[in-house]
N, C-alpha and C positions, 0 to 999 in steps of 0.2 A: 561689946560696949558701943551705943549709938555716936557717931560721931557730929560734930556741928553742924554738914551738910544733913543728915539724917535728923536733926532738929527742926533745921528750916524747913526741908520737906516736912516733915512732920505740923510745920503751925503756916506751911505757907498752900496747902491744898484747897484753904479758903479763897486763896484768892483771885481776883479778876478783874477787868478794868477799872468796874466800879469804884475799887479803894484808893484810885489815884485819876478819877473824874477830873476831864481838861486837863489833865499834863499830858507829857511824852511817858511819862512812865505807865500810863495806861496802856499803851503798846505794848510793853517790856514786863509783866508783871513780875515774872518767873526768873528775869536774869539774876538780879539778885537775889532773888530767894531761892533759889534750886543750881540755873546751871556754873554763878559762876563759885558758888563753895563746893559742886562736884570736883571742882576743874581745880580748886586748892586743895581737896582730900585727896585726888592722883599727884599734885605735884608732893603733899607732905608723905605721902606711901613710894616714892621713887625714892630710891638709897643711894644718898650722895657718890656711892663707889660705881652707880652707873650712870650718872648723869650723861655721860658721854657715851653712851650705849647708841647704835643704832643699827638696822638688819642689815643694812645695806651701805655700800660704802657713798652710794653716791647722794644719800637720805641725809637730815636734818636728826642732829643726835636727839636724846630727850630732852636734855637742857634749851639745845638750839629751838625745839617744837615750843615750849614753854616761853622764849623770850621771842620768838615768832610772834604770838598769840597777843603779845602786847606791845612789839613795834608796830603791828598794823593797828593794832587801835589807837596809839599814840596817831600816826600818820593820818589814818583816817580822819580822827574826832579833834584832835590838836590841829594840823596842819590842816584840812580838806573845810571842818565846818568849824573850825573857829579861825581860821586864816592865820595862824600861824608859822614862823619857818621852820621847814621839817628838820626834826632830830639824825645824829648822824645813826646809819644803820645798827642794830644789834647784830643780824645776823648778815655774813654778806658772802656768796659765791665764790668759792676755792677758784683757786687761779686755774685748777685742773678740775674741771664739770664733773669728771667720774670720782672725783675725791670730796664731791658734794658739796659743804658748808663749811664755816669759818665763826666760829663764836669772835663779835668786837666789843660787844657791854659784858663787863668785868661781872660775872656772876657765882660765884663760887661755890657758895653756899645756899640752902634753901630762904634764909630770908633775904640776899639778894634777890633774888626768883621771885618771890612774894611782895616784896615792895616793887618790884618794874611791872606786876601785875596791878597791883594798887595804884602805882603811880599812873599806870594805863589807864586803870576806868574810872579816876576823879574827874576826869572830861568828859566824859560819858554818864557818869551819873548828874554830872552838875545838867545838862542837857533834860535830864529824866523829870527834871523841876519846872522845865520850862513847856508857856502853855503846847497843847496838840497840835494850834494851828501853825509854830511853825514846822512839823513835818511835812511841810505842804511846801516852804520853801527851797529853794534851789542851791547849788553850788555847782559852779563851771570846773572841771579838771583837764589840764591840758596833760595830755599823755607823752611819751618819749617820743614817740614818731612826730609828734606837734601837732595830731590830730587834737580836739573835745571834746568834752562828754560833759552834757547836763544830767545833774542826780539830784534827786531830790532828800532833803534830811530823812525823809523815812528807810526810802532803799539805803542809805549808806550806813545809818543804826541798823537795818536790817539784816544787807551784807557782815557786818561787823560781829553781830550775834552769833549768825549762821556760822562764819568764821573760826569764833568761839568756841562755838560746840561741833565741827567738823575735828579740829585740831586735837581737842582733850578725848576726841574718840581716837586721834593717832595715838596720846599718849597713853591714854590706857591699852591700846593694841602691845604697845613697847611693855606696860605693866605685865600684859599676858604671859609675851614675850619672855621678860623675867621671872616666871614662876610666880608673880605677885599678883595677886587678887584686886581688880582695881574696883572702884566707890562701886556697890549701887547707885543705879540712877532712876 
């Protein structure tokens, strides 16, 4: 049985910049229509009895990989390009590094999971509306050491993508992992 993400693919292989001429979504054609309902058919095919699954003790469980995915987008596209003050962490560093992560955004269930992904990429897509030329503009970030970095809107939509679809290749490795078959993509 074809699922949602296998639809989109299915009616989204037309597309190309073309169909979003002068916006930022012209860049992006493919996010929403292909990678990120890949990235909700692995989260809906993970069984809540492993959310807390992961190979290694000092890794990011599967749940943690998932609300990863969209505190950096929040941070990024919230706090970085729309100058926002940052959210407090979802995931945050065990007090003992070989004991890896610490889930702090209460997520329990998969439509928790699914709305901190949604609520992730309404800053992101609202972005997608707005003309091309501002990927050209800038945002300063001062890093922990108190060095900066100038980026520009496109690398940091870009990093963010990239991001996207590095991670949901972690969770489908975790899918492997459990004997489960994760989306074609």
């Amino acid at each position: 049985m074809p699922t949602p993400a296998d639809e989109l693919l299915e009616n989204s292989r037309g597309l190309s910049a073309a169909n979003h001429e002068g916006r930022i979504k012209a860049f992006y054609p493919f996010w929403d229509a292909q990678y990120r309902p890949y990235l909700i058919d692995a989260v809906n095919l993970l069984p809540h009895t492993q959310f807390d699954f992961k190979p290694r003790p000092e890794m990011l469980t599967a749940r943690q990989v998932i609300l990863h995915i969209a505190e950096a987008e929040l941070w990024w596209v919230r706090s970085i390009l729309d100058g926002e003050s940052p959210l407090p962490d979802d995931v945050a560093q065990h007090a003992d590094p070989a004991q890896g992560w610490e889930t702090v955004y209460d997520a329990p269930d998969h439509n928790a999971l699914l709305f901190r992904l949604e609520e992730a990429h309404r800053h992101t897509q609202r972005w997608f509306g707005l003309p091309a030329a501002e990927l050209a503009k800038t945002r300063t970030r001062k890093r922990p050491d108190g060095t900066e970095r100038t980026l520009t809107v496109h690398w940091i939509l870009d990093h963010v993508q990239e991001h996207e679809i590095h991670h949901r290749a972690q969770l489908n490795l975790y899918l492997r992992l459990l004997g489960i078959t994760p989306p074609s993509i």
